[in-house]
VEXNUGU-268248 format. One record per atom (N, C-alpha, C, O): x, y, z. Coordinates in steps of 0.05 Angstrom, whole numbers, plus 5000, padded with zeros to 4 digits. Layout:
BEGIN
XYZ;...
//
This chain:
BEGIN
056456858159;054656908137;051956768142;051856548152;049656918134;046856798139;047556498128;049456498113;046456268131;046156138117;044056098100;044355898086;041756228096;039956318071;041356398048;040756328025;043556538054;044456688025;046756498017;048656418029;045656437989;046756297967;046256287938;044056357929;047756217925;047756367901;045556277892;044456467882;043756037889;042255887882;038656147890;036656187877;039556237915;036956437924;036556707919;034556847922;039556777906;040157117913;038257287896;037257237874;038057447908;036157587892;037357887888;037158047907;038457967866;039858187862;038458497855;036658557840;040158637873;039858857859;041959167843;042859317859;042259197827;043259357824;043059677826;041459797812;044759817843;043160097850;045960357832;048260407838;043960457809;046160607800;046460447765;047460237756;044960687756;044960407721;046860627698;045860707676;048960687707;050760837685;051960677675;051060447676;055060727658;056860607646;057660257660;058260047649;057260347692;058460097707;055959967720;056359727720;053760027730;051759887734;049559687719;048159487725;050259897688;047959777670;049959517669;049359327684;051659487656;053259177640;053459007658;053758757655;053259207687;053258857714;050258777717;050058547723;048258897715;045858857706;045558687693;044158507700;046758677667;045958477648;047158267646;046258087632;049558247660;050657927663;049657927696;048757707697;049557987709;048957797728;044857737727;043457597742;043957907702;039957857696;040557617678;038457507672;043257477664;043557337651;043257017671;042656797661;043757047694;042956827717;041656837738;040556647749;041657087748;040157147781;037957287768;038157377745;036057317782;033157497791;035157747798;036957717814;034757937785;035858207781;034658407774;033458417753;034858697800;033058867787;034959117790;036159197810;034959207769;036159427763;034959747762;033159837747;036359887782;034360097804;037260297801;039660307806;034860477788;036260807782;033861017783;031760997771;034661317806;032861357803;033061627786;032961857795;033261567766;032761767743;030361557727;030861337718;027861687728;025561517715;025261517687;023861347676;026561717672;027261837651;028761567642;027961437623;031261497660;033861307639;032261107651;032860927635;030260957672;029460737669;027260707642;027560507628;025160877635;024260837619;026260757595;026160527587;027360867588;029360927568;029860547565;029160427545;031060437585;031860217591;030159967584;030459747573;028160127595;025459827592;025759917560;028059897551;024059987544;025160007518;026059877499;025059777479;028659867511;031059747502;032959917498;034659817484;033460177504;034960337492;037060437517;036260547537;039360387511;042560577521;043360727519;045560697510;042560997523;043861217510;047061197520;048761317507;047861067538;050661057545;051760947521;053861057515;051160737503;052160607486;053560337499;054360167483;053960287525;056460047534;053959827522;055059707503;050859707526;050159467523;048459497493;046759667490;049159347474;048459417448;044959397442;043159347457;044859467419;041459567415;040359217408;041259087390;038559127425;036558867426;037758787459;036058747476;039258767462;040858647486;038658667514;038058487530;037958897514;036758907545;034258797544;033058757565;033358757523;029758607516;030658317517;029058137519;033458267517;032657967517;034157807548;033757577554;035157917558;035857837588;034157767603;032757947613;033757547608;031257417606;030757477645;028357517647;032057477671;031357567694;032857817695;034657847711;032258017678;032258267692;030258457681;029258467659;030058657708;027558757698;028959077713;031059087725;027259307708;028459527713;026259707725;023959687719;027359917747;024759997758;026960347780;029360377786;024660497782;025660717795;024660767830;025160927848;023060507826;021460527856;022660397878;022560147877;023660487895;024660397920;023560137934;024659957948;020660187923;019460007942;019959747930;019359567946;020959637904;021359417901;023959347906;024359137894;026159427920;028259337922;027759117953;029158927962;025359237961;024958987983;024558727982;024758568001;024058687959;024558277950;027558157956;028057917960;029758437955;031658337946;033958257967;033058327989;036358147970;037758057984;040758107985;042058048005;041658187967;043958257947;043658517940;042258557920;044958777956;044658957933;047759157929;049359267945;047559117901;050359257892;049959557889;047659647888;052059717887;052060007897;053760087872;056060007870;052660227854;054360227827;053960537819;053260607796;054660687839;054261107836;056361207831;058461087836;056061537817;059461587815;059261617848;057861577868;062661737838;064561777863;066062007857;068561997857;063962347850;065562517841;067062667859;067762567881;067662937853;069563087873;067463377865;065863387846;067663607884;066263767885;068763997875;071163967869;066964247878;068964517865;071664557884;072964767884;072064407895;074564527908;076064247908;077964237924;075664027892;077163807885;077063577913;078363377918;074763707929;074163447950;072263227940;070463257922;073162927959;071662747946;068362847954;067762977974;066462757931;063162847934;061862617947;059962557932;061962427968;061462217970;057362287975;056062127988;056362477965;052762477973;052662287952;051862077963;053062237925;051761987919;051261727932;049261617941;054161657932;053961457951;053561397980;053861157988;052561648002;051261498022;048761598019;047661528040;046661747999;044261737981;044161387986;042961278004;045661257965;044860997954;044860897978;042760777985;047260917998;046860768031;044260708041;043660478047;042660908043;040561058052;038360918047;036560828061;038960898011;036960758005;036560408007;034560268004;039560338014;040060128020;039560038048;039259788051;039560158064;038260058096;035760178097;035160238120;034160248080;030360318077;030559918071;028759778082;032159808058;031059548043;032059348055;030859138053;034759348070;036059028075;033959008098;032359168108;034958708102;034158548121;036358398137;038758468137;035258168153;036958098168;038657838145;037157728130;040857778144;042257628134;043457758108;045357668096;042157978101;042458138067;045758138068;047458028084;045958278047;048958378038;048958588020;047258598002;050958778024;050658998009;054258957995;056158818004;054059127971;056959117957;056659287947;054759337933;059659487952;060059647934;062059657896;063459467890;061859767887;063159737864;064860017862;066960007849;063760327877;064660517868;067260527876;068260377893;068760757862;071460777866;071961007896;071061237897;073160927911;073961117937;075861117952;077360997937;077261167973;079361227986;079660948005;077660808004;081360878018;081460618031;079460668052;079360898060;077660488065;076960608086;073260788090;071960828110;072660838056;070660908058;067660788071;066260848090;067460508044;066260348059;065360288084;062960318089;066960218101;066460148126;066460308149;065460218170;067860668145;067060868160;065460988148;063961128162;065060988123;062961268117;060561188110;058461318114;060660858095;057860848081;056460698103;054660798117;057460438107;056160238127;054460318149;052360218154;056160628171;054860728189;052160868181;050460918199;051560938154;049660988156;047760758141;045560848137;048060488131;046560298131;045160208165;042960158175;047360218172;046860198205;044460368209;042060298211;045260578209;043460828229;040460748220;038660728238;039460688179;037260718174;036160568181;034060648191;036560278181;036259998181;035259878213;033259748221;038160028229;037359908253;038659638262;038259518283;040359578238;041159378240;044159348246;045259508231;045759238259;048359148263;050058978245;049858728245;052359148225;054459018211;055758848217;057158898237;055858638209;056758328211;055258178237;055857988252;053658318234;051958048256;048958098247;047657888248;047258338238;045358238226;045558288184;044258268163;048058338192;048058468150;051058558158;052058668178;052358418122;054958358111;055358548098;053258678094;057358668087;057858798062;061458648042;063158488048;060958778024;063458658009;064258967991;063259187994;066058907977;067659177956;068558957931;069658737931;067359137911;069158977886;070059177865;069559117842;071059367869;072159607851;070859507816;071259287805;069559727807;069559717781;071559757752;072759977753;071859657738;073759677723;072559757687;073259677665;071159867693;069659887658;070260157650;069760377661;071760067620;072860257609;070160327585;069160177569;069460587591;068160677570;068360707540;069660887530;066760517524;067460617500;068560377491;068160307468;070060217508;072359957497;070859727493;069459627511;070959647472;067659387466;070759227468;070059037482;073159197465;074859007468;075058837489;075858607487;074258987516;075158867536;072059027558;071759217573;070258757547;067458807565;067658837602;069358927618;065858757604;065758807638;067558517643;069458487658;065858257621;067057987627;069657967619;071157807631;070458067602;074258017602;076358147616;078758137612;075058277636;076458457655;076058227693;074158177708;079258157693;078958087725;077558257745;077958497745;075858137761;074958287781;076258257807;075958027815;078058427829;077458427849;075858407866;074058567860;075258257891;073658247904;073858197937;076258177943;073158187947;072758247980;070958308000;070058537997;070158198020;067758188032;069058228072;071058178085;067158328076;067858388109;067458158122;066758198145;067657868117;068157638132;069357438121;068357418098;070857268124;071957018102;069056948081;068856908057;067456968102;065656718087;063456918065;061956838048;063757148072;062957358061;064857338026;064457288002;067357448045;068457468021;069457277997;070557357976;068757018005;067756787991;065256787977;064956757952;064156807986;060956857970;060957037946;060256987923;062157317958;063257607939;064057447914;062857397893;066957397923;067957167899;067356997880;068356987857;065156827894;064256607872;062056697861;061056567842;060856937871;058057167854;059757207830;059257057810;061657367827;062957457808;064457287789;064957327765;064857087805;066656887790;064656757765;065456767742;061756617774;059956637756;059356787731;058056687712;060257007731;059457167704;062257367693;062157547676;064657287709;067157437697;068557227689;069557077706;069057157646;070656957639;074057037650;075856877655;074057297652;076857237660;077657197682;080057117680;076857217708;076857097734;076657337747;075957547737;077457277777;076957397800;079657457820;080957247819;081057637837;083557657848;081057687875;079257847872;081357497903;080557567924;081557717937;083457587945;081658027950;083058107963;083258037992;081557888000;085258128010;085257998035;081858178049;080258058063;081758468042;080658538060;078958788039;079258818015;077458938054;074959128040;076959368034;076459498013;079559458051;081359678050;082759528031;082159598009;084459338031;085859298006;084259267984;085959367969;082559227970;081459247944;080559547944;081559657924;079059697957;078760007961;081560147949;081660307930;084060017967;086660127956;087160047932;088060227918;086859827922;087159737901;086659877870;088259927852;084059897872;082660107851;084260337845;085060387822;084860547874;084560727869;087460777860;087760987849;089160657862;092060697853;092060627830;093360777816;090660367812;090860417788;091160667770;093060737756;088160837777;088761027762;090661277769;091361447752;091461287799;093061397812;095261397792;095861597779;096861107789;100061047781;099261167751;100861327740;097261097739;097161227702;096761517705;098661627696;095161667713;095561987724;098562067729;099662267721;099861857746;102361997750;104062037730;105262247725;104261747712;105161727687;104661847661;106261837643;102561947659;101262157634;102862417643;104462547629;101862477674;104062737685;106462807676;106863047670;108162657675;110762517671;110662607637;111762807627;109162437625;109262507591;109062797581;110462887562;107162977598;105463187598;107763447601;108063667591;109163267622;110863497630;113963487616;115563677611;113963327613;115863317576;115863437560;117663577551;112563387551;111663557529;112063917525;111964067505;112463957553;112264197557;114564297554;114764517543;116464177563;119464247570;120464197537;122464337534;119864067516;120663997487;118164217473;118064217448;116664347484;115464547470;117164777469;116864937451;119564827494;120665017497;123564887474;124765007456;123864647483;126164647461;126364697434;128364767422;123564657420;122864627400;123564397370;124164377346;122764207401;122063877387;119963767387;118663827407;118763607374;117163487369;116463187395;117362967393;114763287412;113863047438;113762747426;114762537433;112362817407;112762507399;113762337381;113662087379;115462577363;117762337345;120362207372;121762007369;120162387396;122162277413;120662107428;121761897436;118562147432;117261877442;117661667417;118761467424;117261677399;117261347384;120361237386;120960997384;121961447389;124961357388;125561227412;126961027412;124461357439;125061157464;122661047463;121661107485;121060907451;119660597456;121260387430;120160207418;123560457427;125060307416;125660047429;125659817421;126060197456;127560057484;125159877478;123159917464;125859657495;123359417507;121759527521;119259507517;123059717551;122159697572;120660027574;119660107594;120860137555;120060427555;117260367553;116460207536;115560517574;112860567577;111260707553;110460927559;110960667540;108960847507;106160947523;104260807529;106461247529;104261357528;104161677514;106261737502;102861817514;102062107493;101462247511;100362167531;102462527504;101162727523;098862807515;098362767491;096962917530;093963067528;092563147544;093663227564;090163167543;088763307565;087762977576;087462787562;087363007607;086962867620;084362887642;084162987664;081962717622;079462727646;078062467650;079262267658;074862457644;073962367656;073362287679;074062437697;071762027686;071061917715;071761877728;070861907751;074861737717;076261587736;079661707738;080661777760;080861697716;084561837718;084562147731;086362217747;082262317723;082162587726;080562587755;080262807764;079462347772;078162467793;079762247817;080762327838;079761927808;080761847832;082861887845;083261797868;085062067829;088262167850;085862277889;085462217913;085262457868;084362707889;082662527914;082362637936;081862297912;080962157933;082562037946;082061987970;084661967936;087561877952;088862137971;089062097995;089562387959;090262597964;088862697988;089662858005;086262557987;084162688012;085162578034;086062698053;084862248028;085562038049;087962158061;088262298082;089762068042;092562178052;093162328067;094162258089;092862598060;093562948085;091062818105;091462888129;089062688103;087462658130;088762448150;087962428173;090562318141;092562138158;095062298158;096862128157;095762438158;098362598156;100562618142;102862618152;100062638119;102162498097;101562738073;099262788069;103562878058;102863038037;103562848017;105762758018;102462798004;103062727972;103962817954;102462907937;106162847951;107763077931;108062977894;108563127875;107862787894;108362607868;104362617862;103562697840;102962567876;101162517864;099662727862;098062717843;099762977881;098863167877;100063427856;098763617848;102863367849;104463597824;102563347804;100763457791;102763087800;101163027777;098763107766;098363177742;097063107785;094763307785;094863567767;093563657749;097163677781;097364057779;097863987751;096864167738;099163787731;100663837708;098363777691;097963887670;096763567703;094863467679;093163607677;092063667656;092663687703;090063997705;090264217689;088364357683;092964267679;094264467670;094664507646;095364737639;094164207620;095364157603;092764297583;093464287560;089964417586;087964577571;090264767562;091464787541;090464907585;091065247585;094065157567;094165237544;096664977578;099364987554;098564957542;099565097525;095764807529;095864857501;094565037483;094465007459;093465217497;092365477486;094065667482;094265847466;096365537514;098965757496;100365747478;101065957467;100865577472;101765387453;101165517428;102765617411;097765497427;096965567403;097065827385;097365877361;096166057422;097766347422;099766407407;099566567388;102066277413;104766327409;104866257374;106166347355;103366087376;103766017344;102066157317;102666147293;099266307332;098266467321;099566747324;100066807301;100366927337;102667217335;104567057309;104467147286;106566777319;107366737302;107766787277;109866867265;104566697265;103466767242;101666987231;099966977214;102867247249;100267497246;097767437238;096267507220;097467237264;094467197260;092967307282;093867307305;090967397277;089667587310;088367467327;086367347320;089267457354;087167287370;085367397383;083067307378;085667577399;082967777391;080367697371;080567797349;077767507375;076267597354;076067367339;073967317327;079367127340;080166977326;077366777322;075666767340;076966647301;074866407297;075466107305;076465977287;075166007323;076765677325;074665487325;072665527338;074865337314;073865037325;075164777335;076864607330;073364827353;074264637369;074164287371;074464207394;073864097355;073463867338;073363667370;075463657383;071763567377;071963377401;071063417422;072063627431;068763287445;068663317472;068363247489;068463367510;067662977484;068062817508;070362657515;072262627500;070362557536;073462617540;074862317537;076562217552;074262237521;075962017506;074162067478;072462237473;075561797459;075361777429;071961627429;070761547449;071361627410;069461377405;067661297429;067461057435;066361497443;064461527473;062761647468;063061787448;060161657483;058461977488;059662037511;059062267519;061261907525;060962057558;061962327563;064062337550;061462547574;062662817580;062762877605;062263087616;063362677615;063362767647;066662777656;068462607651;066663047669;069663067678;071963227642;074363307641;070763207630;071663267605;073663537601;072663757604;076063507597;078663737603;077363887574;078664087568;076063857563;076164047534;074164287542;073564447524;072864307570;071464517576;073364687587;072764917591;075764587592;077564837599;079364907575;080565117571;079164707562;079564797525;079165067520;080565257515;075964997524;073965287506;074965537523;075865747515;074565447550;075065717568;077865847569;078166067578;079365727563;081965817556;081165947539;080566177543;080965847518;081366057485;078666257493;079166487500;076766197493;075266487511;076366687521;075766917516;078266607537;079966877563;081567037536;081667277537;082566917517;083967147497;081667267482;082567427467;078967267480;077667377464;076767217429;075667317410;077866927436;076766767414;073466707414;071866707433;072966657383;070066457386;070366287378;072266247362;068866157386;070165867389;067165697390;065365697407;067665537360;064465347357;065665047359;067665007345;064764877371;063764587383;063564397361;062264497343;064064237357;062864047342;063563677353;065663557350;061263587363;061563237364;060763117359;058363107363;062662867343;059162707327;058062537355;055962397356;059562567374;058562287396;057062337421;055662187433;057962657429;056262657445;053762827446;053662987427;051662867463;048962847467;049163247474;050263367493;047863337458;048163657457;046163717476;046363957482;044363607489;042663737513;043563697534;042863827554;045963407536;046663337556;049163537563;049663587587;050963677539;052163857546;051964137552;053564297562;048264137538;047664507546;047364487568;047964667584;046164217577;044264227615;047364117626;047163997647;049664127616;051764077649;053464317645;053464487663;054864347622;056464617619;055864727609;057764847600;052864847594;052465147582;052965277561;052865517554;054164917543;054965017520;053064807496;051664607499;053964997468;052564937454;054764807428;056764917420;053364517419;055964367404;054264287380;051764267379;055364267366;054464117336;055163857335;057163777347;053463667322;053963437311;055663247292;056363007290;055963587274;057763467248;059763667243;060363847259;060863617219;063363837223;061564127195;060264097174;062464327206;059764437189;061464517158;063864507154;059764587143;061664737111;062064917107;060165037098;064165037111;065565217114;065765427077;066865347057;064165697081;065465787053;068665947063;068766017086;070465997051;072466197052;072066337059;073966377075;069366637062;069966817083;070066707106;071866777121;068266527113;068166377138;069566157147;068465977158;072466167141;074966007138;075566037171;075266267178;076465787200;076465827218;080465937211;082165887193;080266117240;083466207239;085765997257;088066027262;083765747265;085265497282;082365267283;079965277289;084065077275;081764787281;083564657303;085964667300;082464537323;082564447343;081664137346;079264067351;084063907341;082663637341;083063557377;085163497390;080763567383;081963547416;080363187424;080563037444;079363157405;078462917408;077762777379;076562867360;078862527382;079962447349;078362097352;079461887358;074462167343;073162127350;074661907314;076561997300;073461677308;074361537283;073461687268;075061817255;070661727262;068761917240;070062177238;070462247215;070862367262;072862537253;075162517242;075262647221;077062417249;079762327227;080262207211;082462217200;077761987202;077561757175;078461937155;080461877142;077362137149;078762307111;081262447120;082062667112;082162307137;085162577143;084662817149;082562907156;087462967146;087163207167;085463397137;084463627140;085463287118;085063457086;081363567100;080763797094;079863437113;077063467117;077163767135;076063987130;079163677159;079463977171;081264147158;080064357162;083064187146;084864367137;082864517115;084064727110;080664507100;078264577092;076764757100;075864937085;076464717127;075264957137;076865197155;076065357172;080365127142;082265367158;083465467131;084465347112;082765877143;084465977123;086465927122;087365767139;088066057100;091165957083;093065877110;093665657117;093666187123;094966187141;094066087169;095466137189;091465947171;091465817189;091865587203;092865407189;091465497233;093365307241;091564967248;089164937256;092064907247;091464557261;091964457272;093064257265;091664517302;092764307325;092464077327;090164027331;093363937326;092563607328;093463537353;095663437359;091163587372;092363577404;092063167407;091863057429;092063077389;091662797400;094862617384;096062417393;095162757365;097962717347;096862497335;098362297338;095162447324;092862297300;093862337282;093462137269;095462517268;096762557248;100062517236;101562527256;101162497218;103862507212;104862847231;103062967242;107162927230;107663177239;107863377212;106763597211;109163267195;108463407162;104563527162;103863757159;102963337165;100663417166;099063617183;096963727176;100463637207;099363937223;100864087218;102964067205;099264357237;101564547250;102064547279;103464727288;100964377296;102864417318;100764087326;098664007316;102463977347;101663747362;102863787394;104763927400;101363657411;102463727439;105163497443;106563497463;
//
């Protein structure tokens, strides 16, 4: 390790200011010289400001962090010495990992290091990425040689969207660096601003692995619930009064079936899955999990099918709303969001089907999927009674007055899915 770099000199930067960049931004601008570099000039304005449209750092917070400052220009990341790598890590239309963000940010990261620098990543990826995919091209831009003129480290991100319970700082960080003394440094960076501590990993592939099985092993396990649900839809029982009966046990796992997305459960299998068949290995457990959770929009449109004929109700034509859309409770985020295969399901029978969220950002959903959502839940007269309400996301503001607020805007004989089971089972008509 240079001996220049020390925590006392570092000069940070953060590249990538979403859900996981902005909040490391602000605790590590809470001690280091920190500049926080995104190039959407739009969300840095936004930032200087003071304003989050993500919601993770609260409203006054970023005006008062007293060394950090925010900027879209490349050219100032050259003061800096330290720079963290905080981009998604999505998958493209055929469920391959999308790694152009992150060797983009590479890119932009060997325009800036120097000799002694260090680069760290945070994003989530396959074992192995790091150091074959991104580093070579720090190399190529730079000119410079990995571990003899510039270090790198990995510290997997762990920030749950939406969860003010458990901030960036009450969450352990893994960490790991491509030399002991590297990965010491990694360590005691982080250790500085995470109250709950730090796990050193041995190496840049075990913490890479580390991450990505987290959400791997809970994907498999929702699978597992999901595919229950399915098999007790045919029996015609209720998924989750038998779920409350086996978490009787101690050791019974308590989780719910549903649709399964976002950033991280719904995309990191498929980066394992990549790795994997590219070393020669099929994944059969983690890839049928996939197929089930991928799958769980469309059961429950059949679901709903079956229950509307049920009730000579026409689907053809039918009116639904769809109550929820980003893809957890109490978020704006919509990225990766299973309720777009919601709509498109009930579409393919000939439903219409209107939107409503109080949380997330309606331009941000016309400019990604093309659709158009409401804010509130609208007032319904009786001719215009929906023939199915759809709680696909059970946002607090939506379910605070009970299911009585939606059952309001469904005629007599219409139905109420309560795809999140927010409700007693007396109070819907069907739950997954």
């Amino acid at each position: 390790m240079s001996p220049d770099l020390t925590l006392s000199n570092c000069r940070i930067a953060v590249i990538g200011l979403g859900y996981v960049g902005l909040p490391l931004a602000v605790e590590l601008g809470r001690k280091y010289p920190t500049l926080g570099f995104d190039t959407n000039a739009a969300r840095v304005e936004s930032l200087r400001s003071g304003h989050d449209a993500t919601g993770e750092v609260e409203v006054g917070v970023l005006t008062d962090v007293q060394h950090l400052r925010f900027s879209h220009e490349a050219t100032d990341l050259d003061d800096c010495n330290v720079f963290i790598i905080a981009v998604p890590t999505p998958i493209d239309a055929s469920q391959r990992p999308d790694l152009a963000p992150l060797i983009g940010a590479s890119r932009t990261v060997g325009k800036a290091i120097r000799t002694g620098d260090l680069v760290i990543y945070e994003s989530t990826v396959y074992p192995g990425a790091t150091e074959d995919d991104c580093i070579p091209v720090v190399e190529s831009v730079s000119g410079l040689t990995y571990n003899v003129d510039f270090y790198a480290g990995y510290s997997p991100e762990r920030i749950n969207p939406g969860d003010k319970a458990r901030p960036l700082t009450k969450i352990t960080k893994v960490t790991s660096g491509s030399t002991p003394q590297i990965a010491q440094f990694v360590d005691d960076l982080y250790a500085s601003i995470i109250e709950a501590g730090t796990f050193r990993a041995s190496s840049i592939r075990v913490a890479e692995a580390s991450k990505v099985i987290e959400n791997t092993q809970r994907d498999v396990n929702i699978a597992l619930i999901n595919e229950l649900s399915i098999v007790f839809s045919h029996i015609g029982i209720d998924t989750n009064e038998v779920l409350d009966a086996a978490a009787t046990k101690w050791n019974f796992v308590r989780l719910r079936p549903g649709l399964v997305g976002g950033h991280c459960i719904g995309v990191d299998p498929y980066y394992l899955i990549h790795k994997s068949m590219a070393v020669g290995h099929i994944p059969d457990i983690i890839r049928s999990a996939r197929e089930i959770n991928d799958g769980m929009a469309r059961n429950a449109v059949t679901r709903l099918v079956k229950k509307m004929i049920d009730r000579d109700l026409r689907v053809k034509g039918a009116r639904v709303l769809v109550a929820g859309f980003t893809f957890k409770e109490n978020c704006p985020d919509t990225r990766n969001t299973k309720v777009v295969d919601l709509v498109a399901s009930l579409k393919t029978y000939g439903m219409v089907v209107d939107i409503v969220d109080t949380w997330a950002n309606p331009e941000e959903v016309q400019e990604e999927y093309g659709l158009q959502i409401a804010t509130s839940l609208p007032e319904v007269t009786s001719d215009q009674a929906y023939d199915a309400v759809l709680l696909a996301v059970s946002h607090d503001d939506l379910v605070a007055s009970g299911p009585a607020s939606l059952r309001a805007m469904i005629k007599p004989s219409g139905i109420l899915f309560d795809l999140k089971a927010v409700f007693g089972i007396n109070e819907s008509d069907l739950r997954l």
